[in-house]
C-alpha positions as protocol buffer text, in pm:
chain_id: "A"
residue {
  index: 1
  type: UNK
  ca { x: 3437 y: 12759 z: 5925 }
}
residue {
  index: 2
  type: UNK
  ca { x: 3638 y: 13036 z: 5756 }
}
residue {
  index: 3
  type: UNK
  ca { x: 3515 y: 12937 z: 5461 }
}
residue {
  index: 4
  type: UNK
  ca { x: 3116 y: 12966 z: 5585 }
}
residue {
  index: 5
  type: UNK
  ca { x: 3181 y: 13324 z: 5716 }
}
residue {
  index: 6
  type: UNK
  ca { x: 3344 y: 13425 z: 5337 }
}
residue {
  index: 7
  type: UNK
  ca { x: 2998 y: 13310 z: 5157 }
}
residue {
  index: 8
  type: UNK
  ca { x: 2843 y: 13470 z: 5402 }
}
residue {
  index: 9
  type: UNK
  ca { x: 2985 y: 13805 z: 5371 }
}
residue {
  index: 10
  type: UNK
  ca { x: 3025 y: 13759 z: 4999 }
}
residue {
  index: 11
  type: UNK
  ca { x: 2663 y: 13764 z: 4989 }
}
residue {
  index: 12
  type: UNK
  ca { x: 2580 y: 13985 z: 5197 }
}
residue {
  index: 13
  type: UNK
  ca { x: 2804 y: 14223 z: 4996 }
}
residue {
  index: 14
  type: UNK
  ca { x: 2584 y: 14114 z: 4694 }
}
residue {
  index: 15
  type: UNK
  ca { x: 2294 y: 14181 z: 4847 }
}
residue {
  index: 16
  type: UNK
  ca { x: 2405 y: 14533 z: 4955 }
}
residue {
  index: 17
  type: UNK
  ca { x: 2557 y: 14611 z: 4576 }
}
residue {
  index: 18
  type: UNK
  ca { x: 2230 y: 14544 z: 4412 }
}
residue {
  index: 19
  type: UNK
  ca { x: 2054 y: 14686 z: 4642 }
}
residue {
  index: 20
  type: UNK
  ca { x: 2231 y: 15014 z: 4628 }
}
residue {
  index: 21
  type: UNK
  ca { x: 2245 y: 15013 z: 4262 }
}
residue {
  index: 22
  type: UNK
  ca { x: 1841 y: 15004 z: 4262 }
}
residue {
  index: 23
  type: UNK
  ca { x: 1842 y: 15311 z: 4524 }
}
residue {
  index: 24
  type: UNK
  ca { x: 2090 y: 15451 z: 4258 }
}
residue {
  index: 25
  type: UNK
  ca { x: 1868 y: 15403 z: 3938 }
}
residue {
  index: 26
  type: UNK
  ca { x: 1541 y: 15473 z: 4135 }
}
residue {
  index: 27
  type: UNK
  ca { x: 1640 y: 15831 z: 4206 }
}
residue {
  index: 28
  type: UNK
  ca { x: 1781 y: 15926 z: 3919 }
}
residue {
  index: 29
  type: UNK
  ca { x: 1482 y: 15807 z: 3753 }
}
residue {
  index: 30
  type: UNK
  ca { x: 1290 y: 15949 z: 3937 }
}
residue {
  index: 31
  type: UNK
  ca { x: 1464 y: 16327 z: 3864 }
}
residue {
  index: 32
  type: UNK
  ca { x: 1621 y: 16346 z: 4208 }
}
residue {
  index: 33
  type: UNK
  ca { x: 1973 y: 16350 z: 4058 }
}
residue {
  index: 34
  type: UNK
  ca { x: 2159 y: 16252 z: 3807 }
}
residue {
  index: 35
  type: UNK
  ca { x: 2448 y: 16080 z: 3691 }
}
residue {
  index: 36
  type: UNK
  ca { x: 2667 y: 16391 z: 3677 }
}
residue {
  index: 37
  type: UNK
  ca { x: 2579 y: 16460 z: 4065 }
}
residue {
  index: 38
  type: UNK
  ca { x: 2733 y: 16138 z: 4195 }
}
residue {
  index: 39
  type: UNK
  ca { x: 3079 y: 16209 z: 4003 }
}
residue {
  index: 40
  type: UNK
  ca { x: 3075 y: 16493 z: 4129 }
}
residue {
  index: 41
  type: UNK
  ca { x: 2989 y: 16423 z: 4454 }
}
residue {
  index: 42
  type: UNK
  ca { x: 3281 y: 16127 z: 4448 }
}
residue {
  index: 43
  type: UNK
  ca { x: 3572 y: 16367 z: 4352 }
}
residue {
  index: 44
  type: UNK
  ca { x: 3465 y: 16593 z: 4583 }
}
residue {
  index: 45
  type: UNK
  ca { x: 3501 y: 16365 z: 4857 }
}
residue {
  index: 46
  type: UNK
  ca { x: 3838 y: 16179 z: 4698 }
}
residue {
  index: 47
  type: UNK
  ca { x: 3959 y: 16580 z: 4676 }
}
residue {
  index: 48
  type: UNK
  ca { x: 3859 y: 16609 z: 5065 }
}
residue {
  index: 49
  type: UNK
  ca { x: 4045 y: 16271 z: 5160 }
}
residue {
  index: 50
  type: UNK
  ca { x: 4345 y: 16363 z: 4994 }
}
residue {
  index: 51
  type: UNK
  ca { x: 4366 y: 16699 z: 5137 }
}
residue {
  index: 52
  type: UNK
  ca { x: 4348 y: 16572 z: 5473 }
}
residue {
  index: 53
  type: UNK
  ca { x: 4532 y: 16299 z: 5400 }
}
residue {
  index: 54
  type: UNK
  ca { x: 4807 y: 16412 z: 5197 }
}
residue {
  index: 55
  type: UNK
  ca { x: 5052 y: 16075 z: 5266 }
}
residue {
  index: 56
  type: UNK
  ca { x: 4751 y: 15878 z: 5107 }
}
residue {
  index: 57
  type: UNK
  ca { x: 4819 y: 16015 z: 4720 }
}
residue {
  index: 58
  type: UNK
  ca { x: 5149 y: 15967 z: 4755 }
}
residue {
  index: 59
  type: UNK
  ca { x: 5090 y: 15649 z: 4558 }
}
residue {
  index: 60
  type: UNK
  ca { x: 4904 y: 15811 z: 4299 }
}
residue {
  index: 61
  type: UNK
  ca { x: 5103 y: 15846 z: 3945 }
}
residue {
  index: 62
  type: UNK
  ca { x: 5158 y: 16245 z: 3853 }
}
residue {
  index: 63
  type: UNK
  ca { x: 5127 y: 16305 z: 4220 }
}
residue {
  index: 64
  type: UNK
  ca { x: 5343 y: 16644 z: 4335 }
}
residue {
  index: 65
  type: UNK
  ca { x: 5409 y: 16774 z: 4649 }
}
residue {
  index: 66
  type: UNK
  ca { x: 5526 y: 17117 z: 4689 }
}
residue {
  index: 67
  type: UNK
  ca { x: 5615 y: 17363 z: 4958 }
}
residue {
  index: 68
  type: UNK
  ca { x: 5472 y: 17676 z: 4728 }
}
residue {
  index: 69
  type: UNK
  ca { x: 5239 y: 17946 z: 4838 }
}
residue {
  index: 70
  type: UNK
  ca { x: 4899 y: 17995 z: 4720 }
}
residue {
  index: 71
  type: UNK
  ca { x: 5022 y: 18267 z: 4487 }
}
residue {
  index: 72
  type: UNK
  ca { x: 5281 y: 18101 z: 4330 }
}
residue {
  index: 73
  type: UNK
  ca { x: 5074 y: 17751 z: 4281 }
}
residue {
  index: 74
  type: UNK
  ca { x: 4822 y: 17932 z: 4092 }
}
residue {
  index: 75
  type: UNK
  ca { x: 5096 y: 17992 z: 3847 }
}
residue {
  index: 76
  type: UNK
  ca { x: 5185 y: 17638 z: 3791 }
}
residue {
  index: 77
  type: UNK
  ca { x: 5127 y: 17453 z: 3463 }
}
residue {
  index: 78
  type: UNK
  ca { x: 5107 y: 17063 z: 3425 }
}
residue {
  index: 79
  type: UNK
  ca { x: 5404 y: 16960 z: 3179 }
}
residue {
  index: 80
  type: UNK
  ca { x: 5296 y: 16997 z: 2804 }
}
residue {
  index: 81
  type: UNK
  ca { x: 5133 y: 16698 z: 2653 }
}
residue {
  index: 82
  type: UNK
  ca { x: 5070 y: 16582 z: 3042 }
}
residue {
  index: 83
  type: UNK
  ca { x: 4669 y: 16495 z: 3132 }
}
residue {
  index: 84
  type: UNK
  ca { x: 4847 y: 16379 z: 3427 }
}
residue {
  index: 85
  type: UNK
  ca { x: 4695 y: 16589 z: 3763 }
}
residue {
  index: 86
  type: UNK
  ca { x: 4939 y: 16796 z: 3966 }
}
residue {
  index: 87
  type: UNK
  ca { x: 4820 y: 16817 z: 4322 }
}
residue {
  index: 88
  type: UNK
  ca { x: 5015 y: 17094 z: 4506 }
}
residue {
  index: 89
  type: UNK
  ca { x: 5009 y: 17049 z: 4938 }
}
């Protein structure tokens, strides 16, 4: 039984990959957008979640949390050598 309802959302999940992925390649063949629109479109939303959510990227490596003002935040550099993100809350 368990097993039934597993194929059955495994393919539906399939079906709804592929499908997207067409939607996906049809626009951007078709000059709607492109590539560099849905990455940016991702981190904006990931950058949207985690500011609402800031208990969420506290499992995120190079993550920072800091009780700083605006002002002084602006003047903080990531670590030399680092290509590690610093997120300040």
């Amino acid at each position: 039984m368990i097993f039934a309802i597993y194929k059955k959302f495994q393919l539906f999940w399939f079906g709804f990959s592929v499908s997207a992925s067409a939607l996906v390649y049809a626009g951007m063949s078709a000059g709607s957008f492109t590539y560099q629109d849905i990455q940016t479109g991702m981190s904006d939303m990931t950058a949207d979640y985690l500011a609402e959510n800031p208990d969420a990227a506290s499992g995120i490596s190079g993550y920072v949390r800091s009780l700083m003002s605006q002002e002084n935040a602006a003047l903080v550099e990531p670590a030399q050598g680092s290509r590690l993100p610093v997120i300040l809350n």
